[in-house]
N, C-alpha and C positions, 0 to 999 in steps of 0.2 A: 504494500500500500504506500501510495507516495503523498505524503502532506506537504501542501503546499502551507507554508507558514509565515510567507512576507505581512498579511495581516497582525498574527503574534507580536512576531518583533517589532509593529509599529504601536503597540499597547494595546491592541484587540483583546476580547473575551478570551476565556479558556480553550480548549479544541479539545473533547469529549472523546475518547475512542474507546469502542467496546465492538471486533470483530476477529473473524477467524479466518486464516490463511496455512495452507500445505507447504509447509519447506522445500526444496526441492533434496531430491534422494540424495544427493552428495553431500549436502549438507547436515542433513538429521533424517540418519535411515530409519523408517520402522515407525516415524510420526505423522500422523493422518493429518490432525489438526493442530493449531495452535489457536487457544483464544488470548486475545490482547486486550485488555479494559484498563482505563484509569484516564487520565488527559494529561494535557501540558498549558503548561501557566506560566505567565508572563508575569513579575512581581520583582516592581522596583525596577523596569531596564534586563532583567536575568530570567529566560526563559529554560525551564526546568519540565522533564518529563517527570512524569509519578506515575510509571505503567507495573501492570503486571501481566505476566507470561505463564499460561498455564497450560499440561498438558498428558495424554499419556503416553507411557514411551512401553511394548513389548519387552522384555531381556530375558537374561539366561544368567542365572547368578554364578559369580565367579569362584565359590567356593564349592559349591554343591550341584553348579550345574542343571538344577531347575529352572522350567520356564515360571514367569512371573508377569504381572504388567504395574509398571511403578508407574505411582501418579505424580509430577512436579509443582511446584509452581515457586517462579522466579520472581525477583523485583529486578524493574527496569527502569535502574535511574539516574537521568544525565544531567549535567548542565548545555544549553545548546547555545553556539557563537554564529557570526553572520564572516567572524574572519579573527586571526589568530596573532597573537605580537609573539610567538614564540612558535618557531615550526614542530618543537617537540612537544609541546606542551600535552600528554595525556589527560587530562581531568576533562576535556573539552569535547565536546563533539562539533564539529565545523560543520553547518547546514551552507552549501553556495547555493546560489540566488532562491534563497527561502525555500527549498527542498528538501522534506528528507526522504529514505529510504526506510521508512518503519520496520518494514519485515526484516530488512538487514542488519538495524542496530538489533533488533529481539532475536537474532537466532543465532549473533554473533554475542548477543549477553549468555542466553541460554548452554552454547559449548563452553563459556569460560566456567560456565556454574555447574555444570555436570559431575558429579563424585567419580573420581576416577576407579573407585569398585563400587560395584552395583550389587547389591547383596538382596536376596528375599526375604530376609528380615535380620535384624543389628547382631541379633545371638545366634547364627546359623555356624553350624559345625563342622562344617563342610562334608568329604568322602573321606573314608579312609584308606591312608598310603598305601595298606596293604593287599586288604581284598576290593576296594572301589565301595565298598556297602555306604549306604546315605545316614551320614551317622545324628540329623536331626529325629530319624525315622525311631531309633534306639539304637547300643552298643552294637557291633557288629562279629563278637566272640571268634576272631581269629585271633592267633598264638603272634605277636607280635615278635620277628625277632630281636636278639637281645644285641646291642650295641659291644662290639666284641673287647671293647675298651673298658667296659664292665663286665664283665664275665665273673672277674673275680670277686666284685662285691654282688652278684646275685648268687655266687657259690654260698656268700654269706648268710642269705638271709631264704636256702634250703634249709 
């Protein structure tokens, strides 16, 4: 979605947005929808988004290997400029000629916020090393073997 916003930055009302768009596959595989709601506001001269990015996402958790469907939801929140006194300056988002690219600051927030493991729940226990069994499911009663660097203290404690 492209907002035009040269009204905004000239101290226009709020811009209200509350809709849904598909990411494209290279971007965020497996995401049908994204709903975008919240607006941007002009206050004092400093236009500020207050979005948020919700969404569900399929996976396969990393420990245990179940499929799952995790639900997200992000905060999307910039300050937005019409031009910059520093070329580095991150904190900013540079809109040129009062444009932005909504769906591209939201999916370009969305991978920065992504948990780099995805788990089907915080206390999962994954498989076990030895036989693969799903050790959420309960223990999985194979004979572990013994780390041969200990040997001698499990002789101990026959």
């Amino acid at each position: 979605m492209i907002l035009d916003l040269k009204a905004l930055f000239a101290g226009g009302p709020p811009v209200e947005v509350d809709y849904f768009f598909s990411p494209a596959e290279d971007q965020l595989s497996n995401v049908s929808l994204v709903h975008v709601t919240g607006h941007l506001v002009n206050e004092a001269g400093i236009v500020s988004s207050q979005l948020s990015a919700s969404f569900e996402m399929p996976l396969s958790c990393d420990r245990c290997m179940s499929e799952f469907v995790a639900q997200y939801s992000f905060p999307v929140e910039h300050v937005l400029v019409t031009s910059l006194n520093h070329e580095d300056e991150d904190r900013f988002i540079l809109v040129e000629q009062g444009q932005l690219d909504l769906d591209e600051l939201v999916v370009s927030d969305i991978l920065l916020s992504l948990p780099m493991k995805h788990l089907c729940r915080p206390d999962c226990k994954g498989l076990c090393p030895t036989c693969g069994h799903d050790l959420n499911e309960g223990p999985c009663g194979c004979k572990k073997p013994m780390d041969p660097r200990l040997e001698a203290l499990g002789k101990l404690l026959e």
